[in-house]
C-alpha positions, 0 to 999 in steps of 0.5 A: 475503468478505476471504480468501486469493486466491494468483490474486490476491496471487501476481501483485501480489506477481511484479509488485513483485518484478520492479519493484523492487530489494530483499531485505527488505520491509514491507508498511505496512497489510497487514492479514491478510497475503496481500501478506507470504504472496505474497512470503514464496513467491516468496522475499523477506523479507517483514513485514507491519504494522499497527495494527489489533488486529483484523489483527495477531491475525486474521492468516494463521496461516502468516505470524503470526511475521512480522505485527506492530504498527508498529514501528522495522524498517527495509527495503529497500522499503515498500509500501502499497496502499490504506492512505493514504486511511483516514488523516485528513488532518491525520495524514497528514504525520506518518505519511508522515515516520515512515514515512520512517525504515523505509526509502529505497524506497517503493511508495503505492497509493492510490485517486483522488479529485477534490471529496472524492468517490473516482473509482471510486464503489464506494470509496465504500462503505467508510465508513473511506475519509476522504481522497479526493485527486487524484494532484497533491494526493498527489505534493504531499504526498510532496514536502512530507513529504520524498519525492522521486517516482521514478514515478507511474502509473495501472496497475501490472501486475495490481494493481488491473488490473480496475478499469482498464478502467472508471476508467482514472485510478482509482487511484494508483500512487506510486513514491519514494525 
């Protein structure tokens, strides 16, 4: 039941709008586009990409003009939420350098993971989940890739607020430059 929920993407966008100093964005992974659309509203020149076909084509049709496949535009902030763990980890380091070049601000969210088993047991129904690595793990990784961390946190605002209660250091927030 993957649609449109302004109560939902509206505040994750406020949030990252009030977080981070920038006028353009990539949304890295983004799917049909809602991320892109709640920005789009509150004003920023957002983009969304992705490499599924499937997204591309099946995107919000009021944000088709701004939703590609991957591609060489650069900006001044890249978020990903809930991308990296789809990623096989031997691709992971080659994403993350070229990822690298779009942009000098960066915004990770990525569900936590400890013995190949994600924290939050209800991540595990989505069979595409292949990486499931803890915080350090992930700072590592960054820092190996060439990223320096700004921040780390467990909870950013409204993003993923709900599960917070349950599965306090269920997910991963990753502020770098």
């Amino acid at each position: 039941n993957y649609r449109w929920i302004p109560s939902r993407s509206i505040p994750e966008a406020i949030d990252i709008k009030n977080a981070f100093e920038f006028e353009t964005c990539i949304d890295y992974g983004c799917a049909k586009g809602f991320l892109v659309r709640a920005l789009r509203i509150l004003g920023v020149e957002a983009y969304g990409e992705d490499i599924s076909e499937y997204a591309v084509n099946k995107c919000m049709p009021c944000v088709s003009d701004y939703i590609t496949h991957p591609n060489d535009r650069k900006c001044d902030l890249l978020v990903s939420k809930d991308v990296l763990e789809h990623v096989p980890e031997k691709d992971i380091p080659a994403l993350l350098r070229n990822l690298k070049t779009k942009s000098d601000q960066f915004f990770f969210t990525i569900p936590l993971g400890d013995d190949n088993k994600f924290r939050i047991k209800e991540y595990e129904v989505d069979v595409t989940h292949v990486t499931k690595k803890d915080e350090e793990w992930w700072i590592n990784m960054f820092q190996s890739c060439g990223y320096d961390l700004v921040d780390f946190s467990y909870s950013f605002g409204s993003i993923k607020q709900k599960w917070i209660e349950f599965h306090p250091h269920g997910n991963g927030f990753f502020v770098l430059k």
